[in-house]
C-alpha positions as CSV (number, residue, x, y, z in Angstrom):
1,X,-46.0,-68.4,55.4
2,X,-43.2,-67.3,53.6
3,X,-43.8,-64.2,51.2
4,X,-43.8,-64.9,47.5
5,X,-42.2,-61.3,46.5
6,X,-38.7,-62.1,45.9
7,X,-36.6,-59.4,47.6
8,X,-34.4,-57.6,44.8
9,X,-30.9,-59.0,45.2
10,X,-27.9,-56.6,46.9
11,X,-25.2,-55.6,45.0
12,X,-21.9,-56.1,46.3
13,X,-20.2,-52.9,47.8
14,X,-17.2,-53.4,44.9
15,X,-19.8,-52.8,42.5
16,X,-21.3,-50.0,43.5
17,X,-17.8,-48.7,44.3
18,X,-17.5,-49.5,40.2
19,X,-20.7,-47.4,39.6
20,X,-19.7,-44.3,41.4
21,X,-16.3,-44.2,40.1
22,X,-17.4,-44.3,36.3
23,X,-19.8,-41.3,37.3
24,X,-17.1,-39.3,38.6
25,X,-15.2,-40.1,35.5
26,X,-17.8,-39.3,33.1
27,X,-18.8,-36.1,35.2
28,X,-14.9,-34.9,35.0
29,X,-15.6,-35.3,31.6
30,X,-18.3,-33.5,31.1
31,X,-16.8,-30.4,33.2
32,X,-13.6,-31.1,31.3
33,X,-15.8,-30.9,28.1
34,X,-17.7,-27.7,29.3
35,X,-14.3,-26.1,30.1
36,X,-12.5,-26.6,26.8
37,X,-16.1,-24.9,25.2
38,X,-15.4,-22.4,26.9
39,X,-11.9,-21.9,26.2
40,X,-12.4,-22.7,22.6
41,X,-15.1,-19.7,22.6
42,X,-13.2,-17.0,23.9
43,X,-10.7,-17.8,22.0
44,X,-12.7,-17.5,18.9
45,X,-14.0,-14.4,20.3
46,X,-10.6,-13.2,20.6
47,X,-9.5,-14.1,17.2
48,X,-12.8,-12.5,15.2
49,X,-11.8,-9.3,17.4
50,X,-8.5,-9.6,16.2
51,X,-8.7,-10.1,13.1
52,X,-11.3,-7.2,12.5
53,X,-9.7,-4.3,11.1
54,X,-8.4,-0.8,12.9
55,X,-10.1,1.7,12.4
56,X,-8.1,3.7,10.3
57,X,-6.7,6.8,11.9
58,X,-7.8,10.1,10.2
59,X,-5.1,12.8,9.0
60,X,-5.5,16.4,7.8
61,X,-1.8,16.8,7.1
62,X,0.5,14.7,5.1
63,X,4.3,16.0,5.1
64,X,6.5,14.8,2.4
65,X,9.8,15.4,2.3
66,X,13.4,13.5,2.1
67,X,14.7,12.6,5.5
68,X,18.6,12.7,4.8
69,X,17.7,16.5,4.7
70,X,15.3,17.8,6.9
71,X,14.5,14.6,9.4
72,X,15.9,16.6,12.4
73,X,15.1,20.2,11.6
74,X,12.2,21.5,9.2
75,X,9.8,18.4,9.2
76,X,10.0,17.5,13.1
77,X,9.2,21.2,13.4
78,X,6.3,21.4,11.3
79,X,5.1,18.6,12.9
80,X,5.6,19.4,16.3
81,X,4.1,22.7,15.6
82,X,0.8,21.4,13.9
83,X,0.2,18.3,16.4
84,X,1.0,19.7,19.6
85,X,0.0,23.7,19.4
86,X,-3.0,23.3,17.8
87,X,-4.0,21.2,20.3
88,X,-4.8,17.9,18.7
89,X,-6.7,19.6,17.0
90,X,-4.6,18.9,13.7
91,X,-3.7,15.6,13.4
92,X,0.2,14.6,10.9
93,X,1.4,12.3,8.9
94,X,5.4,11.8,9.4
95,X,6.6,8.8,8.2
96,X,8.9,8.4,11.1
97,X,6.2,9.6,13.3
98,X,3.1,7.8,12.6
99,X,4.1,4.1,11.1
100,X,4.7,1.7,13.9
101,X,6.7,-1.0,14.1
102,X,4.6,-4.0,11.5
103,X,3.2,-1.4,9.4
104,X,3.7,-2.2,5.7
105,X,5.5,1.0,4.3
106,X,4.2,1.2,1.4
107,X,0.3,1.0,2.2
108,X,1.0,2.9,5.2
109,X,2.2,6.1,3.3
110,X,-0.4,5.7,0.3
111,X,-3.0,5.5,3.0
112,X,-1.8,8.9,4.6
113,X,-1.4,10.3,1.4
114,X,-5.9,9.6,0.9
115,X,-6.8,10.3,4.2
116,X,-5.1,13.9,4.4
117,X,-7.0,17.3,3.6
118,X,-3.6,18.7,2.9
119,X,0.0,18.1,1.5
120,X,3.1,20.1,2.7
121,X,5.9,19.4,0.0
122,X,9.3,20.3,1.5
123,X,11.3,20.5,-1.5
124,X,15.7,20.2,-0.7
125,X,18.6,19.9,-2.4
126,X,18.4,15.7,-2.2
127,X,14.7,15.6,-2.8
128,X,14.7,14.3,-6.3
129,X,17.3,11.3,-5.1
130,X,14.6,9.4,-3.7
131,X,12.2,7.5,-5.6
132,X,9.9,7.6,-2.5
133,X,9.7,11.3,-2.1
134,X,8.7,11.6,-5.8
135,X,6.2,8.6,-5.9
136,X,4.7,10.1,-2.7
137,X,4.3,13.7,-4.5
138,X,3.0,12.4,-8.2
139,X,0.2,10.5,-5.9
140,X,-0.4,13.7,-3.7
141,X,-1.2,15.6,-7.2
142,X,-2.8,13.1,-8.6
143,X,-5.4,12.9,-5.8
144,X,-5.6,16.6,-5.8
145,X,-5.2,17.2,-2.3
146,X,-4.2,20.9,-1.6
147,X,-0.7,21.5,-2.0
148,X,1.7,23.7,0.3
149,X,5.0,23.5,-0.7
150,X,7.9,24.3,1.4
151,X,11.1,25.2,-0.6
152,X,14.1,24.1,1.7
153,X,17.5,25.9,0.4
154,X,16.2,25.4,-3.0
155,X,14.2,27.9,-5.9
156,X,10.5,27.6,-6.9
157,X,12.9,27.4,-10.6
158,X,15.1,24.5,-9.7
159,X,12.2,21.9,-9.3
160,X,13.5,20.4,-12.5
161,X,13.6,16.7,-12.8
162,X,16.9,16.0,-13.4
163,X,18.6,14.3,-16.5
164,X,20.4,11.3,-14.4
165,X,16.7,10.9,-13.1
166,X,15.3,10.6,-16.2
167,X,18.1,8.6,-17.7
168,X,17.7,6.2,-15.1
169,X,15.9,2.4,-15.8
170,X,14.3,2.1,-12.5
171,X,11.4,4.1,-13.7
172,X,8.9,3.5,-16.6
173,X,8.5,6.5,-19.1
174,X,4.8,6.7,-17.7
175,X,6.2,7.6,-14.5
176,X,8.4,10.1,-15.6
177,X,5.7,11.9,-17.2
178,X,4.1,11.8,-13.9
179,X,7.2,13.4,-11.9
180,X,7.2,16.0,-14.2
181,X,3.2,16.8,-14.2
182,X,3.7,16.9,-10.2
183,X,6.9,18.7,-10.1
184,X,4.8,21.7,-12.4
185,X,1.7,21.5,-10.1
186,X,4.6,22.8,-7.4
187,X,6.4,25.2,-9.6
188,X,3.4,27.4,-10.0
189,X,2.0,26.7,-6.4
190,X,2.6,29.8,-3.6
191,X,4.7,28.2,-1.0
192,X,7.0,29.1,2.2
193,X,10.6,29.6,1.6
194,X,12.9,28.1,4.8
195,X,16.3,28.7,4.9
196,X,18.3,25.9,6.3
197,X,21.2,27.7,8.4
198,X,17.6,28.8,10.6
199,X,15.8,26.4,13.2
200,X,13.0,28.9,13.6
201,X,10.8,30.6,10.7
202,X,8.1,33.2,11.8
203,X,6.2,31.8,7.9
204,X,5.5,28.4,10.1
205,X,3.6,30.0,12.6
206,X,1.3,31.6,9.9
207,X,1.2,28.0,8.3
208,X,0.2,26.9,11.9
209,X,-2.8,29.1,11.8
210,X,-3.9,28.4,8.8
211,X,-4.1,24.8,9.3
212,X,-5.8,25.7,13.3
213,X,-8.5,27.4,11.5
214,X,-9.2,24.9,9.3
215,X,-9.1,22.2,11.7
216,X,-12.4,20.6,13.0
217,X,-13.1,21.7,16.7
């Protein structure tokens, strides 16, 4: 007597050929899926890192000074001299130095100017042609950060702003009151006298020390 189960009825090899190839598809998808996660989060990992700021570097001297005059004498010099024989030990601010390429000037330079511990002023003959080099020195007195100045073929007596200066319309009579405030700070500040015709001064070496001893070990 014939069994009254019915038996469950085969499916055709085409369709089970059907079957597996929509699982392979949908498991490439998955993978594909998983994979593009992945991608996606490290590279939202690697944006956040990105986009977090620097730490900002830390500075104990600032130099200010007009580059037409002393770029390739006085201030590589001083810098040389604090950076590298003291060991790292005193860190520099020279605008031609430290900025890299991308760095906004302006932020850059006002940023030195708050981190340093001290400002070294090298005063020359073109010094008051630049509206950077006296923006940089009202801000350095301003923040009363401890001023060296350097006087570079020129007399404590001759840091005078002059007339075609103060004739001039790029700058508001607010901040010619603050070139002259600055420029009186100097005037009555001890400083180091260079003479130009000399690459080497003995007086840097003290100013070497004196920055060394200072310095955090």
């Amino acid at each position: 007597m014939a069994s009254s189960s019915a038996l469950p009825p085969q499916r055709s090899s085409a369709v089970i050929n059907d079957d597996c190839d929509i699982a392979s598809r949908l498991n490439a998808s998955a993978e594909a899926a998983m994979g593009n996660a992945e991608i996606a989060a490290r590279w939202a990992t690697r944006r956040v890192d990105d986009e977090r700021p620097a730490a900002p570097k830390k500075y104990d001297v600032f130099i200010n000074h007009r580059r037409v005059d002393t770029k390739h004498n006085v201030a590589r010099l001083l810098y040389d001299r604090l950076e590298h024989l003291s060991g790292g030990r005193v860190r520099c601010f020279l605008d031609n130095k430290s900025m890299r390429p991308g760095d906004r000037l302006h932020e850059s330079i006002n940023e030195g100017i708050r981190q340093c511990r001290v400002a070294v002023a090298i005063f020359s003959p073109r010094y008051f042609d630049s509206d950077f080099c006296l923006h940089e020195f009202a801000n350095i007195v301003e923040l009363r950060k401890l001023l060296i100045p350097i006087f570079y073929g020129i007399k404590p007596s001759e840091l005078i702003l002059p007339q075609e200066v103060v004739d001039s319309q790029t700058f508001m009579p607010r901040d010619i009151d603050r070139f002259r405030f600055a420029l009186k700070e100097a005037k009555y500040t001890v400083g180091l006298t260079h003479d130009p015709a000399k690459e080497y001064v003995p007086s840097y070496l003290q100013l070497h020390l004196q920055f060394s001893m200072h310095a955090p070990h």
